[in-house]
N, C-alpha and C positions, 0 to 999 in steps of 0.2 A: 504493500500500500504506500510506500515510502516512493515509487517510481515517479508520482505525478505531479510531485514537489516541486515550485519552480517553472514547470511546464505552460508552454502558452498553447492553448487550447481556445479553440474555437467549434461552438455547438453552433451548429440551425437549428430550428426551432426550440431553443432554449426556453423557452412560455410557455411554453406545451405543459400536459401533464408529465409524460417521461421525462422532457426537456430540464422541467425546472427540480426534480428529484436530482435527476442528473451532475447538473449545475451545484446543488448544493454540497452531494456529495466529492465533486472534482474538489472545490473549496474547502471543503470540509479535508482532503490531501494536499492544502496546500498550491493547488495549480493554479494559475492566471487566467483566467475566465472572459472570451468573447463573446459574447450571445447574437445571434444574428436571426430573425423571426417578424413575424406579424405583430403589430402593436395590438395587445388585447385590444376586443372590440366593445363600444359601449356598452356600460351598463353590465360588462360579463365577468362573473369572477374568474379570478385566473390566482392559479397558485403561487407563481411568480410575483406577482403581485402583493398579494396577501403574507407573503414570510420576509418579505422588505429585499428582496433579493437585488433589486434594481440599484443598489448601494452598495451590492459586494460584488456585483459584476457587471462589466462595460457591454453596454446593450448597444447592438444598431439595429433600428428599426427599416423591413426592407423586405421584399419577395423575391424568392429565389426563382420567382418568373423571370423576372429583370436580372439577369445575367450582366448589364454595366456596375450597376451598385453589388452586385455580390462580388463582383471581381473586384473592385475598388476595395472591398472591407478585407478580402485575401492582401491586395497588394501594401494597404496601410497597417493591417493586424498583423503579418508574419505570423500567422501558423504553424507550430510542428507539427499539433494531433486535429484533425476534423473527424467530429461527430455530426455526418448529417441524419437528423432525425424530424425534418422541417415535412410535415407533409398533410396531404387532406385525409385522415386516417379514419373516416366513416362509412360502411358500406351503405347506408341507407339515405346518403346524403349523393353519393356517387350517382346513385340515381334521378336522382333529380338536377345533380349539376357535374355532367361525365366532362364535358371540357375543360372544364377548374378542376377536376379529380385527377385528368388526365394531364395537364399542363402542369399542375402542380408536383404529381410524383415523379411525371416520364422526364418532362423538358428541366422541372426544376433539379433534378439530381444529375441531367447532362450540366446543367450549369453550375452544379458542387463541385464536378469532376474536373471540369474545363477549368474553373478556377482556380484549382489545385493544380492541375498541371501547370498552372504559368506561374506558379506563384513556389520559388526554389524551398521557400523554408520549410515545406509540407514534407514530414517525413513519412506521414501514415494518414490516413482513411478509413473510417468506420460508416459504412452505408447502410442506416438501419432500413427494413423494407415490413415482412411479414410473414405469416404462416399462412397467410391464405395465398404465396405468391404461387402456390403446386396449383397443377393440376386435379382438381379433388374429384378423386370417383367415391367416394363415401365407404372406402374399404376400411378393413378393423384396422390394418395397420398402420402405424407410424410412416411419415414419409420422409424420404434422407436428402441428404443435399443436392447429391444427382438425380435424383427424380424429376420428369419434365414438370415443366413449369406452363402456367396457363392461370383461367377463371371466368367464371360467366358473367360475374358483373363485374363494373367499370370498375371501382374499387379493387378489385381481386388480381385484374387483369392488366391493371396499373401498374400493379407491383411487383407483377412476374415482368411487366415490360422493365422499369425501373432495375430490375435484377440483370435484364438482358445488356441492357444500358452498360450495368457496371462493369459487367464481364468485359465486353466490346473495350471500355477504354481500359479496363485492367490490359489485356493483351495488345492494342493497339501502342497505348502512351504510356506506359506504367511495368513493362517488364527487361527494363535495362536494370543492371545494378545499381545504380544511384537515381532509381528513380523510386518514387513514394509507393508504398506498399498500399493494395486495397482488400478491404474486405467486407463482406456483408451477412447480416445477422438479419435472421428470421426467427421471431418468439414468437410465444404463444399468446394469449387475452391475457391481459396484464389487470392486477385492479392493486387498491391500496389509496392513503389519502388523497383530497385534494382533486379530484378528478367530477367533474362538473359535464361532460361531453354528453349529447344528446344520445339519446338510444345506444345506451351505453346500460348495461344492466346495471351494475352497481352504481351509480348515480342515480339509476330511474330508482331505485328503492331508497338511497337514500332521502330524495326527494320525496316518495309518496311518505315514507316513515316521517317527515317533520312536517308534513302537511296533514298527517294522519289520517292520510287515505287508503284504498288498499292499493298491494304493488301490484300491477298488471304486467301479466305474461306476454309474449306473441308467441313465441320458439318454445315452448315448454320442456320438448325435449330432446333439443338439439346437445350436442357433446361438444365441448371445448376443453381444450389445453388450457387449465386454470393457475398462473402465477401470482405470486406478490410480484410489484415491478422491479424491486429492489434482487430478484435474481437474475433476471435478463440483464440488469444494467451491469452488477457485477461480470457476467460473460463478455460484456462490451468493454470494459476494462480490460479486462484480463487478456482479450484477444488485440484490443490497443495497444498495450504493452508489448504482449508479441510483435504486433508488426512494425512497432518501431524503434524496437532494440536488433531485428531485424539478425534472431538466430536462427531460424531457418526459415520455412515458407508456411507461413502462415495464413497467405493472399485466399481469393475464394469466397465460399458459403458458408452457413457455420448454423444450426440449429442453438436454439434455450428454448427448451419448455420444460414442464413437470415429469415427476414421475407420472407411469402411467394410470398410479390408483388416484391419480388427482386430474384425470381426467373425467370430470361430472359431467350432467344434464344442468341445464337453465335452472329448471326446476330444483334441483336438491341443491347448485347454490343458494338461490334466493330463501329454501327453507333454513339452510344454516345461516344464513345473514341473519333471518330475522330472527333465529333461536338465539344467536347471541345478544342482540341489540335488546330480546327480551320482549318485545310486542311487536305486532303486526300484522295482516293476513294478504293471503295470493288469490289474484283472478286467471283468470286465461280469456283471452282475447284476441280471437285468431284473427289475423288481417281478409276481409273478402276478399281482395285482390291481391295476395300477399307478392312480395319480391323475394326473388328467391338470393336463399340465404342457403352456404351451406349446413345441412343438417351433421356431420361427425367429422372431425380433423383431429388427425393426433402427429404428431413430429418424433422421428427416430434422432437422439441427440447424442447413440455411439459417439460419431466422431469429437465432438466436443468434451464428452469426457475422455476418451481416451488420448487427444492429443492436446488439449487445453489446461483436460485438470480438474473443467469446472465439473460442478454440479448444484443441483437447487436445494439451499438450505434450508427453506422452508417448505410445509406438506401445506396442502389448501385450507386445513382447520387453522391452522395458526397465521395464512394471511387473510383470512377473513378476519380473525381476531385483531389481527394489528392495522387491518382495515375499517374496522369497527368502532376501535379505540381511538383513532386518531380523527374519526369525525363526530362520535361522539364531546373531546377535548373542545372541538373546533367548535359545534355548536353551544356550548357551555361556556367556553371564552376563546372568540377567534383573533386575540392577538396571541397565542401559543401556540399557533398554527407552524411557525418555526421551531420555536422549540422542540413541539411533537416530532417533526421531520427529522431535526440534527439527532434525536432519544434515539429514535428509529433504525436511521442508520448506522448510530454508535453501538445499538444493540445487536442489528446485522452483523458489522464489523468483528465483534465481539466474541461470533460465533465462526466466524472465519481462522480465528486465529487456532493455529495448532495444537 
């Protein structure tokens, strides 16, 4: 954890939910913090926001549509580590707006890439993307890194493009020896505090629970790869470090997700959320016209442990629980909202050590 001391690091989408965890923990080792992202938008809470982050690290506000100012923030920031994690990450929102879905993940992570390339001080590249970037036939098993890639909705098929993207300049601009190492991370449904995104399960309950309504289903029992986000991020660390101390080849795909007894139904999360939070009840309400959504995805994440190291430290009961707790804190007194965050990861941390 001592690696990123020092370091000047530059995240996209650093406001994000994953962004600003991110963010606090690089800080929290010490690093030199660029954030480069969308200015929240009115009226919207944003966790970045809320834990005063905009004071511990140098924000430029900007769309990684616009390729002049991304490049400009490479050329004046000098970079060694980029995390891009800047993107439209809703499938039910893809729907409704695939040109911004698609502009967003395909063009905006050509324009991470291209920026990195002209910009010398880039020793490494983490291009976060997705689990849904496979091809999903809805089979029981896990899918691996060479698995084809694909999706049916804009959302899914973004991000298989986005993956096709990275490969093309990894092999194109990026496989001399002194040229910047790339790699890209595919995780599973992440949850944990501070996350507000629309149709987003864990928000729609936290929502209905302080409105004291019931939570309403659509997918009832759809199967997803269930993490705390705080395990994905650690892989992105851990596989960062890799590729820019630059011991062997690290470059490529890279799976994080759960074991596989923590992959649930919609359904038996939402019944444990609200068994911890202690009240509540569930509806189902199925869409007439539903959009399709894939119903089972699981991720084989062999290579990761075996050549990386990682693995997830926590099982699904106990990131519900520290997902629980931390918006519980927050609605009780939401200027501890940092606090809880920095506890969190000190407590992650914690359990990291040997």
């Amino acid at each position: 954890m001592s690696f990123y001391k020092g370091r000047n690091v530059l995240i996209t989408g650093h406001t994000g939910f994953k962004g600003s965890w991110l963010s606090t923990w690089l800080l929290q080792l010490g690093a030199r913090i660029t954030g480069f992202s969308l200015p929240p938008g009115e009226g919207e809470r944003c966790l970045f926001e809320i834990m005063g982050m905009e004071r511990e690290a140098h924000s430029i506000y900007g769309d990684v549509r616009d390729p002049e100012i991304l490049a400009e923030a490479f050329r004046k920031e000098r970079p060694e580590m980029v995390f891009h994690l800047a993107a439209q990450s809703l499938v039910r929102r893809s729907y409704r707006e695939p040109l911004e879905t698609y502009a967003t993940n395909v063009l905006g992570t050509a324009h991470v890439l291209e920026a990195a390339r002209n910009t010398p001080s880039v020793g490494a590249v983490v291009a976060v993307t997705s689990d849904k970037c496979y091809q999903n036939r809805e089979w029981l098993w896990g899918y691996r890194e060479n698995d084809p890639l694909g999706g049916r909705d804009p959302y899914s098929s973004s991000k298989a493009c986005a993956e096709l993207v990275t490969e093309a300049y990894r092999e194109s601009f990026f496989s001399g020896g002194s040229a910047a190492r790339i790699g890209s991370c595919r995780s599973g449904n992440v949850i944990g505090g501070g996350d507000w995104c629309e149709d987003r399960l864990i928000p729609d309950i936290v929502r209905a629970l302080a409105a004291e309504a019931p939570v309403v289903l659509r997918n009832p029992d759809s199967i997803r790869p269930w993490q705390h986000v705080l395990d994905p991020l650690n892989g992105y660390l851990m596989l960062g470090e890799k590729l820019l101390e630059n011991s062997g080849d690290y470059t490529g795909a890279w799976n994080f997700g759960p074991a596989d007894r923590d992959n649930r139904t919609v359904r038996e999360m939402a019944e444990m959320f609200v068994a911890v939070w202690g009240r509540g009840s569930l509806e189902v309400s199925r869409d007439r016209k539903p959009l399709h959504e894939a119903r089972l995805l699981k991720l084989d994440c062999s290579k990761s442990h075996s050549r990386l190291g990682w693995k997830p430290v926590l099982d699904v009961g106990e990131a519900i629980a520290m997902t629980v707790d931390w918006y519980r804190a927050y609605h009780e007194q939401p200027a501890c909202a940092a606090e809880k965050t920095e506890q969190q990861i000190a407590d992650y941390c914690a359990r990291l050590t040997p």
